[in-house]
C-alpha positions in Angstrom: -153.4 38.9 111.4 -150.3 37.4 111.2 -148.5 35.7 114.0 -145.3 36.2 115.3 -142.9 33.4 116.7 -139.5 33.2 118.2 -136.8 31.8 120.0 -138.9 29.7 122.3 -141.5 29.0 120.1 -142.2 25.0 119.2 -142.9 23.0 115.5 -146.4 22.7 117.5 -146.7 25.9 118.7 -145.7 27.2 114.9 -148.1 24.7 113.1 -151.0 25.3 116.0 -154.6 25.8 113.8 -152.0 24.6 110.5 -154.4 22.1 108.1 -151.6 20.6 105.7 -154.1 17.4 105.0 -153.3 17.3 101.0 -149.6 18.9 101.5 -146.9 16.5 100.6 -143.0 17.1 102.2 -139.7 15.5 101.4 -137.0 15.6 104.3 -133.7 14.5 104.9 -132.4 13.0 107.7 -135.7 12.3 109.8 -134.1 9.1 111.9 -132.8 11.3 114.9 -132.6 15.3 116.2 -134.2 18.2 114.4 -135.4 15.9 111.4 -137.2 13.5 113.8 -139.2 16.3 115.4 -140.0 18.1 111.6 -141.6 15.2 110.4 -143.5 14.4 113.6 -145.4 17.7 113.4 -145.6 18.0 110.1 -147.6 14.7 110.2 -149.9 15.6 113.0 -151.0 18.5 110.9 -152.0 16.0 108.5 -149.0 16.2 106.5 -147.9 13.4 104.2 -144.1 12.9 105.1 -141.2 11.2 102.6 -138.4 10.7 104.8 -135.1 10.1 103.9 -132.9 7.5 105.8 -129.2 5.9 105.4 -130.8 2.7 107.3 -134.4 2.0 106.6 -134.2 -1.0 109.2 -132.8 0.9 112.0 -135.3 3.9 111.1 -137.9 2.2 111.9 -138.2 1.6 115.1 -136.4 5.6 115.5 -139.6 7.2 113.5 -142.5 5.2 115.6 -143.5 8.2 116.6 -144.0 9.6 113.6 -145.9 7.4 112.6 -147.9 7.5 115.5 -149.0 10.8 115.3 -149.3 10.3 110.7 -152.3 8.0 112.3 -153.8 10.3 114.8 -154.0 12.9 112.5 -154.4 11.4 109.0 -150.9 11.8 107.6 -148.5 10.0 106.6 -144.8 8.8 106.8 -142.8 6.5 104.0 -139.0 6.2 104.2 -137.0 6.0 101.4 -132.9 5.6 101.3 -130.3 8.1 101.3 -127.0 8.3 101.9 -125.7 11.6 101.3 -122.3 11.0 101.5 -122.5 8.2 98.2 -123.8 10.4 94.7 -124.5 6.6 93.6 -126.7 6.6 96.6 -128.2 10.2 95.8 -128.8 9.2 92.2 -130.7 5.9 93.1 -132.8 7.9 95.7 -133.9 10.2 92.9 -134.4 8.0 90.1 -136.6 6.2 92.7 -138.7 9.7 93.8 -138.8 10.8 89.8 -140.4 7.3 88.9 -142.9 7.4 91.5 -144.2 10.6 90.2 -146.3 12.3 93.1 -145.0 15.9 93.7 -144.1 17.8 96.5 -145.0 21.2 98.3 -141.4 21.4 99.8 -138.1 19.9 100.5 -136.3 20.1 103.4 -132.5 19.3 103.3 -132.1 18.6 107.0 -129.5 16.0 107.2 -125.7 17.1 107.9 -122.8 15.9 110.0 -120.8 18.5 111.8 -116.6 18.6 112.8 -115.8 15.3 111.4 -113.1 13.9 111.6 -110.9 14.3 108.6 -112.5 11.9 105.6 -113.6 11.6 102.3 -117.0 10.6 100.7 -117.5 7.8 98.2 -115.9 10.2 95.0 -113.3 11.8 97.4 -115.2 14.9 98.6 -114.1 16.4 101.9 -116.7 14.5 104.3 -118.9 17.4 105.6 -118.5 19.4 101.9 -119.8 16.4 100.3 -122.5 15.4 103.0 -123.7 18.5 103.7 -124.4 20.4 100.3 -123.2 18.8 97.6 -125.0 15.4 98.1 -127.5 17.6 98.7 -127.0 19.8 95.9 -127.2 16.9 93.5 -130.3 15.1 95.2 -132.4 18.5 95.6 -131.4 19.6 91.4 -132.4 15.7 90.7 -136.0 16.0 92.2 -136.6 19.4 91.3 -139.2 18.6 88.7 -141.2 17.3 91.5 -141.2 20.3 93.7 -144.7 21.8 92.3 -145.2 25.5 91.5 -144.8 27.9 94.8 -143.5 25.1 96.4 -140.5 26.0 98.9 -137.2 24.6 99.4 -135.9 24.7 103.3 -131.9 24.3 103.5 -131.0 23.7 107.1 -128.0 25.5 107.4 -125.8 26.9 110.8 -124.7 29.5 112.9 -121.0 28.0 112.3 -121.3 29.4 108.6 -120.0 32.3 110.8 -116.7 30.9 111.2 -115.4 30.3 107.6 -116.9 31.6 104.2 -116.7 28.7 101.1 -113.2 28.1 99.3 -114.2 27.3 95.9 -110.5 27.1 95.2 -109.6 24.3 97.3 -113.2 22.6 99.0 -111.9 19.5 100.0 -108.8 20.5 101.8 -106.2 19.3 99.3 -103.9 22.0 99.3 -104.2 23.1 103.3 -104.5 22.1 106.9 -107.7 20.0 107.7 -109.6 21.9 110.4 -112.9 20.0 111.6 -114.8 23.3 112.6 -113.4 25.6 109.8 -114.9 22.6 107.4 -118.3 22.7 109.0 -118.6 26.2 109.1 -117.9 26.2 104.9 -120.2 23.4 104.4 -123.3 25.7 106.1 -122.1 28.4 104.3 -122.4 26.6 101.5 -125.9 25.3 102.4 -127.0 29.0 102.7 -125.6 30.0 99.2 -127.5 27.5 97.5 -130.8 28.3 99.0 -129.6 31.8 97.5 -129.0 30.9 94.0 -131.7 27.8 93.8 -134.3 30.8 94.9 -133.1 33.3 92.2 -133.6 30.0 89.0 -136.8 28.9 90.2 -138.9 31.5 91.3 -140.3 32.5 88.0 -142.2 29.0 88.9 -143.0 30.6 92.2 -140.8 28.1 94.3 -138.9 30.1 96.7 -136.1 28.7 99.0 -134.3 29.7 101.9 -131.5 28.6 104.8 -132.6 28.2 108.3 -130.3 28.0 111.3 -132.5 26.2 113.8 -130.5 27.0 117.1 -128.2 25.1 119.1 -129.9 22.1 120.6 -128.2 18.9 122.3 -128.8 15.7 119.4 -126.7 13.5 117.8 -125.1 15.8 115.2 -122.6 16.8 118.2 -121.7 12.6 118.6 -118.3 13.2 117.2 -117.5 15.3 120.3 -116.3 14.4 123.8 -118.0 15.6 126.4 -115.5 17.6 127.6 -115.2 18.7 124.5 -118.8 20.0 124.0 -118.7 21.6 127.1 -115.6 23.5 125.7 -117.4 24.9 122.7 -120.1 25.6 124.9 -118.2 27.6 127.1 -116.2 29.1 123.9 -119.6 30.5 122.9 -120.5 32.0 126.3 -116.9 33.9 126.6 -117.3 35.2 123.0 -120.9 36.5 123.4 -120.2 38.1 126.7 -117.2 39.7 125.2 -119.2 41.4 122.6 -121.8 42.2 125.1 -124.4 39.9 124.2 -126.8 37.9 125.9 -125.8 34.7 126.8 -127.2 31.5 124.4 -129.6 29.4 125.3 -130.1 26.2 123.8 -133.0 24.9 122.5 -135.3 21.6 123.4 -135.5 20.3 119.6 -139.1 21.2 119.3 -137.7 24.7 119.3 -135.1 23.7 117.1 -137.6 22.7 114.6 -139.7 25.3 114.7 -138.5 27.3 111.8 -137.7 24.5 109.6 -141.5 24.4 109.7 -142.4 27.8 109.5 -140.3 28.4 106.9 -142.0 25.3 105.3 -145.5 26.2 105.5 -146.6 29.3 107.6 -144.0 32.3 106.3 -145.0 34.3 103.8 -142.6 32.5 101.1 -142.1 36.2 98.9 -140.6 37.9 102.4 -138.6 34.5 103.2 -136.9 33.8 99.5 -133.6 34.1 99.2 -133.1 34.7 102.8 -131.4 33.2 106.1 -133.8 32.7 109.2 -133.4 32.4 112.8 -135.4 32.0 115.6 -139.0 32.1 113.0 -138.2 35.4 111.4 -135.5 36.7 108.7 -132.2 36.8 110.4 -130.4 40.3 110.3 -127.1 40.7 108.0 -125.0 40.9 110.6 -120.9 41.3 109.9 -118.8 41.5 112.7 -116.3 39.1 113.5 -117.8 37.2 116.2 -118.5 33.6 114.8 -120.8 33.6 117.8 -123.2 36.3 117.1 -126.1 36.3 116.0 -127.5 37.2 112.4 -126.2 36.3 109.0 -122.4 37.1 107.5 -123.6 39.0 104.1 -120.8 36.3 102.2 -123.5 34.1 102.9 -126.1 35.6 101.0 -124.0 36.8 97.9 -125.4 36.6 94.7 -122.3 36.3 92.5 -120.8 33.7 95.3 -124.1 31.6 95.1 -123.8 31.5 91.5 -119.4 30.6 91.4 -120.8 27.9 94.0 -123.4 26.5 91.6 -120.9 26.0 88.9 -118.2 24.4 90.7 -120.6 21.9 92.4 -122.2 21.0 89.2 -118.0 20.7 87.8 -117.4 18.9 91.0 -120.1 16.3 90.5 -119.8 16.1 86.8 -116.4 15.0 87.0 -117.0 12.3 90.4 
């Protein structure tokens, strides 16, 4: 019998009687916050863990834990380095997996920054854009070959895609006003719409990927806000959800926040999860009203023929950095 999980549930709870001794994952981002906590129970499932860091030095002391429980249970934790933001950076970190050679049951592209200030990566992409999906578009189409057959691609991606769809017209705010929040929300869009279309080329090898919102938890992704400003957007989200009649959000401890990254990763049945969005350990309704702070998944975020415009442009957009 199946299990079911939710809201509340923890990466522990979600991997509880879970052997992955054997099972080999790649993950983005596992220094601080949601990443951290992915890794740490994937290893003490027995998991072997590849973790992706800007600064190996100062990720070491940050993934102790990790380690720590890789020992207790018999798996396993390397770094290797990433810096999203930098394709030079992306490109070395692949070349670097590809040459290695050992293969992977599933990716995880956890790593983001969210409401940035206004910047620009290393070939003049729109900051969060170029951090959030298309360094990750180009590092997770680089290692592809590695991802074994039925493996699964995880795309972390947020309830904010509610508040803006993608702008394939002008994604890196050159012709239009910079908003931090607007640029966050098309970035996770845009995370969702490549789990979409990376699900529909691959899974004639069986690989199947989908987007995960993870809930709203307190880590380091929120650093570039004040605290007054935090507790405005938290307040922001109460007013609009008990407008609509909603119950009031909760956030989560980042165990909770993790726990679908994992599920998703390796307890869901990958056939019922491909192609789709997930929330709170289960596939997330379509849900279209205007409320950015609803819950459920804006159907522009799971559109075929947008997934596919997406593809292109990203691959036009790198070729030409």
């Amino acid at each position: 019998m199946t299990r079911t999980f939710g809201a509340k549930s923890t990466a522990d709870e979600v991997l509880s009687g879970v052997d992955l001794k054997g099972k080999r994952v790649f993950i983005t981002g596992v220094s601080s916050g949601i990443g951290l906590e992915t890794a740490r129970s994937l290893v003490s499932h027995g998991a072997n863990v590849v973790g992706a860091v800007r600064d190996i030095a100062k990720a070491q002391s940050a993934t102790a834990p990790v380690r720590e429980a890789a020992r207790a249970a018999g798996g396993s934790l390397e770094l290797v380095e990433l810096d999203l933001a930098s394709l030079k950076s992306v490109r070395a970190c692949a070349g670097k997996l590809l040459a290695d050679g050992r293969r992977f049951d599933a990716i995880i592209a956890n790593a983001g920054v969210m409401a940035t200030p206004f910047g620009r990566t290393a070939e003049g992409f729109e900051v969060q854009l170029g951090t959030n999906h298309l360094g990750h578009f180009a590092l997770v189409n680089g290692i592809e070959p590695l991802l074994v057959d039925n493996g699964r691609l995880v795309v972390l991606s947020s309830q904010a895609h509610r508040v803006a769809d993608v702008d394939l017209d002008d994604p890196n705010f050159e012709r239009q006003a910079y908003e931090p929040f607007v640029a966050y929300g098309r970035s996770k869009t845009a995370n969702s719409l490549f789990a979409v279309e990376f699900d529909r080329r691959h899974r004639a090898r069986g690989i199947r990927a989908a987007s995960v919102m993870p809930g709203n938890s307190l880590t380091d992704l929120a650093r570039h806000f004040s605290q007054e400003e935090l507790k405005g957007l938290l307040e922001t989200v109460g007013n609009a959800r008990a407008q609509a009649g909603l119950p009031a959000a909760e956030l989560k401890g980042i165990s909770q926040a993790a726990a679908t990254s994992v599920w998703a990763a390796a307890v869901a049945d990958k056939n019922e999860i491909g192609g789709k969005y997930l929330e709170d350990c289960a596939v997330a309704p379509v849900n279209d009203t205007p409320n950015p702070f609803a819950d459920g998944v804006k159907s522009y975020a799971l559109d075929a023929d947008k997934a596919r415009q997406l593809w292109v442009k990203s691959e036009q957009l790198i070729a030409a950095a």
